[in-house]
C-alpha atoms as a printed R data frame, in Angstrom:
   type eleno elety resid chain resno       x       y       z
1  ATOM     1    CA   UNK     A     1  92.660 129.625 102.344
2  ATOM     2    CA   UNK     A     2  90.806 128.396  99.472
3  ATOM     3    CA   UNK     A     3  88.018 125.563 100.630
4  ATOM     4    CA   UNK     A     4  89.145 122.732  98.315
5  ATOM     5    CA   UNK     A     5  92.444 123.222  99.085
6  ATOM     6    CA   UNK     A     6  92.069 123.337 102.718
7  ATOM     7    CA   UNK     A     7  90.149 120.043 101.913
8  ATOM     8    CA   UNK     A     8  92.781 118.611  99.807
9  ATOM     9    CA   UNK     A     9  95.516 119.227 102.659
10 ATOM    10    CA   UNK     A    10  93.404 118.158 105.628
11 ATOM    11    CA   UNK     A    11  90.878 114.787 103.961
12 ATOM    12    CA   UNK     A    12  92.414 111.538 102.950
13 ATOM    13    CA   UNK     A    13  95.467 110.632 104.202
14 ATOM    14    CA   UNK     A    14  96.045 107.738 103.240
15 ATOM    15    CA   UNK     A    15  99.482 105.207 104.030
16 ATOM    16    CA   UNK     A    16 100.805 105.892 100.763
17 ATOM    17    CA   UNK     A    17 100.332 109.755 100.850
18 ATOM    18    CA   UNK     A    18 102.051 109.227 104.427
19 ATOM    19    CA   UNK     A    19 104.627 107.713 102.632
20 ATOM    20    CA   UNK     A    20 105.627 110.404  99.874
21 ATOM    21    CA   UNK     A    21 105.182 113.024 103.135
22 ATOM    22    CA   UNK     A    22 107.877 111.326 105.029
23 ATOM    23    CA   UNK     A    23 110.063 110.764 101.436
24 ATOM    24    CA   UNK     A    24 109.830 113.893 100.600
25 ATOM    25    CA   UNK     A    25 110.651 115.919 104.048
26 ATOM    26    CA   UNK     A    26 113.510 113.352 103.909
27 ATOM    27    CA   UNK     A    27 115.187 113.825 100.758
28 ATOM    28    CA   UNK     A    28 114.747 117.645 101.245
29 ATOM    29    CA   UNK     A    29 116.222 117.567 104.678
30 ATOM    30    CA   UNK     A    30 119.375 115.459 103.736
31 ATOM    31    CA   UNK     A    31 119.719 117.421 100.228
32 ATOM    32    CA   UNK     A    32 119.768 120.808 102.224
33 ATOM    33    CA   UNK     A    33 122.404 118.867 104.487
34 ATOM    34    CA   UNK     A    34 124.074 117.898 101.585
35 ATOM    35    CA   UNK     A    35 123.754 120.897  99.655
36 ATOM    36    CA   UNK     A    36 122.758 118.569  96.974
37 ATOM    37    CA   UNK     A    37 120.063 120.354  94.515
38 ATOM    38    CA   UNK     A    38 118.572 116.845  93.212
39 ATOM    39    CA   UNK     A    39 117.698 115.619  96.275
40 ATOM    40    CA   UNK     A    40 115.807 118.646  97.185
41 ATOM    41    CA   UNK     A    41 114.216 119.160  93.904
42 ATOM    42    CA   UNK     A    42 113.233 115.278  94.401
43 ATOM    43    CA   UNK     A    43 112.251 115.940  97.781
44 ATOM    44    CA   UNK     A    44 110.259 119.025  96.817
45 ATOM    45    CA   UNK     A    45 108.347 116.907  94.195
46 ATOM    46    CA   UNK     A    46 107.076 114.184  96.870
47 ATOM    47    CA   UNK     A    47 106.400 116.729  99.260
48 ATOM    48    CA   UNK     A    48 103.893 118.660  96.612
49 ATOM    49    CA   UNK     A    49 102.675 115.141  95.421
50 ATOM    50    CA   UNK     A    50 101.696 114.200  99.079
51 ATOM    51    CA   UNK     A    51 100.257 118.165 100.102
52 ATOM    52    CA   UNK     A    52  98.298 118.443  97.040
53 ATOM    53    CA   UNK     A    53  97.173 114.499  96.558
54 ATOM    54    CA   UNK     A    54  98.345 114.358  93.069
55 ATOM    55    CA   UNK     A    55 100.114 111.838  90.502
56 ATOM    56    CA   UNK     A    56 100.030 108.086  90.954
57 ATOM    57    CA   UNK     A    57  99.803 108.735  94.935
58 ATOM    58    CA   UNK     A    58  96.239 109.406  94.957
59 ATOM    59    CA   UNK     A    59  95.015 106.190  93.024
60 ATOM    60    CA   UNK     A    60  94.160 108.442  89.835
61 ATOM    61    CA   UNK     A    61  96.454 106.442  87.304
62 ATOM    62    CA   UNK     A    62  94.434 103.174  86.116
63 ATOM    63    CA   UNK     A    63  92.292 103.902  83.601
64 ATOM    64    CA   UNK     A    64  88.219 104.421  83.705
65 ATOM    65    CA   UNK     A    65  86.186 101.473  84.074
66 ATOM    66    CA   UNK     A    66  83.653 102.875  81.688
67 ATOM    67    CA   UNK     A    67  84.493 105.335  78.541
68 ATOM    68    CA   UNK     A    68  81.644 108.177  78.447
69 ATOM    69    CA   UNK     A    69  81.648 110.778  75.254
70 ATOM    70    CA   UNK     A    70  81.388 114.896  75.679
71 ATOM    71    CA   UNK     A    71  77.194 113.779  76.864
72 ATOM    72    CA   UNK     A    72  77.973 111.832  79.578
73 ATOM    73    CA   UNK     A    73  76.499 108.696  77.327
74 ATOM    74    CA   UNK     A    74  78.251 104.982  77.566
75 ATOM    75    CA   UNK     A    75  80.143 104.401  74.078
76 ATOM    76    CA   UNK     A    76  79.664 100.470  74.258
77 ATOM    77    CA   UNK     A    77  75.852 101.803  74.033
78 ATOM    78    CA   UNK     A    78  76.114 103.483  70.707
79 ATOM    79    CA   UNK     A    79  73.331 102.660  67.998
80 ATOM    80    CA   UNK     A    80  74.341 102.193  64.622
81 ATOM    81    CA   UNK     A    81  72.412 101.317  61.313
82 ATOM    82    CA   UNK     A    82  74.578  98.731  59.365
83 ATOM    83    CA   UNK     A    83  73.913  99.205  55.497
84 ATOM    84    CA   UNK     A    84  74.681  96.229  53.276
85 ATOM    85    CA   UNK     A    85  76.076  96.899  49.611
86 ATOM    86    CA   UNK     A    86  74.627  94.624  46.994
């Protein structure tokens, strides 16, 4: 197994990830019960959400604190010449 992904599975479990894990072995339980495809494919989707640490489970969705170009270099600390018209 890859070392990242045995990393991935194994590091940061945290109650949220816990959460999705016990969602999605739920819904795929009772849909396989059920026969009911949804709830498996829904099930399936927590279940790869929690194994991998993906989507809005792993605290990835708010947006950066600070905005860096292609260099690595702060945009609010770009210089600029302003030229007046006359």
């Amino acid at each position: 197994m890859n070392k990242t992904m045995k990393q991935t599975l194994l590091n940061n479990w945290y109650p949220m990830r816990w959460v999705a894990l016990v969602a999605g072995v739920s819904f795929a339980a009772m849909g396989a019960w059920h026969a009911d495809l949804v709830s498996v494919i829904l099930g399936g989707f927590f279940l790869f959400q929690a194994a991998t640490n993906t989507g809005c489970l792993c605290r990835n969705c708010s947006v950066p604190a600070q905005v860096t170009d292609e260099a690595g270099r702060n945009i609010d600390d770009v210089e600029f010449t302003e030229i007046k018209e006359e």
